[in-house]
C-alpha positions, 0 to 999 in steps of 0.5 A: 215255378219261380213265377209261382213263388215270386206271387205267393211270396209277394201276396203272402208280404201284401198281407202281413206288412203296411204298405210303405211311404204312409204316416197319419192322415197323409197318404204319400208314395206307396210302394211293394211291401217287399220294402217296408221298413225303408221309408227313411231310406227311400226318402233319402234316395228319392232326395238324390234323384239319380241314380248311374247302374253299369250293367255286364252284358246285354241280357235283357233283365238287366235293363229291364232292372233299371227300368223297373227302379225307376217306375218303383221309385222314380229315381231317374236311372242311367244305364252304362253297359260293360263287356261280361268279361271286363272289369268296368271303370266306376268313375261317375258310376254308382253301381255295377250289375250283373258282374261276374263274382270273380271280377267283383271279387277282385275289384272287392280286394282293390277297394273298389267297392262299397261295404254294404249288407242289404236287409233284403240279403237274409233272404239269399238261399244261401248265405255264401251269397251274401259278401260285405261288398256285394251280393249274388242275384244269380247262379248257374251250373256248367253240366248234361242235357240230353234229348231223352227221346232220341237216347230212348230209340237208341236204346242206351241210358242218358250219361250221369256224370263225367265219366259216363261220358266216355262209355263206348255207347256215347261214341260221337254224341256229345257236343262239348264247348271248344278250348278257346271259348270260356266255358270250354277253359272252364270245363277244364279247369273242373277236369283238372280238379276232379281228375288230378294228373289224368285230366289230360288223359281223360280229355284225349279219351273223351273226344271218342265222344264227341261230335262237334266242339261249338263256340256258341254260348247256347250252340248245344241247347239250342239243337237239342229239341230238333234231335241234331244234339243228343248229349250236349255240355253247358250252361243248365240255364241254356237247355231250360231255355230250350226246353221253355223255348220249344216246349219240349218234355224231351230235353232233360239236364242235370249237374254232375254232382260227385266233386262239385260242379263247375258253376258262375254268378252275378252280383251287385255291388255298389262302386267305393265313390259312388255320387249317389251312395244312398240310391245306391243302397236302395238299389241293393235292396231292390236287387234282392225283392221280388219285383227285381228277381221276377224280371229275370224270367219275364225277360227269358233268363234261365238262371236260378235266383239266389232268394228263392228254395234251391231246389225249386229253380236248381235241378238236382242241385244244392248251392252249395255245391257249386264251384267258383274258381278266380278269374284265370291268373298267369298261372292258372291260364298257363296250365289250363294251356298246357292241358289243352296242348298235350290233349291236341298233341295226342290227338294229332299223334293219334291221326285227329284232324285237329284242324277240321273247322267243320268239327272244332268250331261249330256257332 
């Protein structure tokens, strides 16, 4: 579907606008009609000539980003790579790629990036995403898969919101992220929001539910088409990846929606000493085009683009409902910490082997 739209939005634009890089008699480059109106704008990237992009993470889009730039524009590009969870040095550097939103944010309020709003950002599905140091080029949702075949032979409905997860039907189905990993700490966080003082309490009831606390980002989806997974929590991302991966109609997902959902995004933001500032300018425009967005499918990337109709490549979900909680501060992570310890001491004081390795940190 996002491919679909990706062509007929580029077609629709080859149609109605002129090619850029054209004037009089002379042909000179052209380039996608998705960047008409920045001839002069190009022109002064294509004078700096390089451009510096630190990419977070090793997903393959965002390379694959900076190889497209530079067949576009022929602007030489030099790729660094920074941890996902780490704010990244942007000495030398022009910009940063698929930064966590939070982490941008932070290095946003120090001054460390460039006030810079894309034309391209009109086109963001919601205008949250767009900030005056950065845009989001992704999102994605922390909620249910299931394998809906299995659920059918047993008999019993697929669990629609958290606290369907703790109906007796549902006894040592699910696979929930571990309290050590990011999203097991996520998830948490959102359970305190949504349950108040009862978040510990419902997270001691819920391991009634559980079959296996993995620690791999997609350990879940990944099971979910053989069956050993019935009811997993995770990255919607990861079980659409599973269902395109297999081919399976079984594997079904949706976010539960009742108090918001638990959510992260990645940005692009241009770094405040950037050496190539108007490369840099180009790049954030390239970031928000079809030609750049289109990569993240090309490339086996599940997350939804942010300037595509949210409920084309978002199940069940508006933007708008997505929560972005700040990057774990001493406080924040001192009482995510007390949570995790009153559940595991109710746990143990109710005879759980909470150090059962087979059980608690499944890869």
């Amino acid at each position: 579907m996002k491919r679909i739209l990706c062509s007929a939005l580029a077609l629709v634009l080859a149609l109605s606008l002129c090619a850029c890089g054209e004037s009089g008699g002379d042909t000179g480059p052209t380039y996608p009609a998705a960047f008409a109106g920045l001839e002069t704008q190009i022109d002064a990237a294509r004078e700096e000539g390089r451009l510096t992009v630190c990419v977070s993470g090793d997903e393959p889009f965002l390379t694959a980003a900076c190889e497209k730039f530079e067949e576009l524009f022929d602007i030489s590009v030099t790729v660094r790579t920074a941890e996902p969870d780490a704010l990244p040095n942007g000495s030398g550097t022009d910009v940063w790629y698929g930064g966590d939103e939070a982490l941008c944010r932070t290095l946003s309020e120090s001054g460390g990036l460039m006030a810079y709003t894309p034309e391209a950002a009109s086109a963001l599905i919601d205008p949250g995403y767009g900030h005056e140091d950065y845009c989001v080029i992704s999102a994605d949702a922390l909620g249910i898969m299931v394998n809906s075949d299995v659920l059918t032979r047993m008999g019993i409905s697929a669990p629609r919101t958290w606290d369907d997860l703790l109906e007796p039907v549902y006894r040592e189905l699910v696979w929930l992220p571990a309290y050590d990993t990011a999203e097991g700490r996520l998830f948490v966080r959102a359970m305190m929001e949504y349950f108040g003082d009862d978040a510990a309490d419902y997270l001691t009831q819920l391991d009634t539910s559980v079959q296996f606390y993995t620690t791999g980002t997609d350990t879940a989806a990944k099971c979910l088409s053989t069956g050993e997974c019935v009811i997993g929590i995770g990255w919607i991302s990861t079980g659409l990846t599973a269902q395109r991966n297999s081919g399976s109609s079984a594997i079904a997902m949706w976010a539960p929606a009742a108090e918001g959902v638990p959510g992260r995004v990645q940005t692009t933001a241009i770094f405040a000493d950037a050496p190539h500032p108007n490369a840099a300018k180009l790049w954030q425009e390239f970031a928000l085009s079809p030609q750049c967005m289109e990569l993240m499918e090309d490339n086996g990337c599940s997350r939804f683009p942010t300037v595509w109709d949210g409920q084309e490549t978002m199940p069940d979900l508006d933007p708008a409902q997505l929560k972005l909680y700040d990057a774990e501060t001493e406080e924040t992570s001192a009482a995510v910490d007390e949570v995790i310890a009153a559940v595991m001491e109710t746990l143990a004081e109710n005879g759980v082997d909470t150090e059962d390795a087979a059980r608690w940190h499944v890869a």
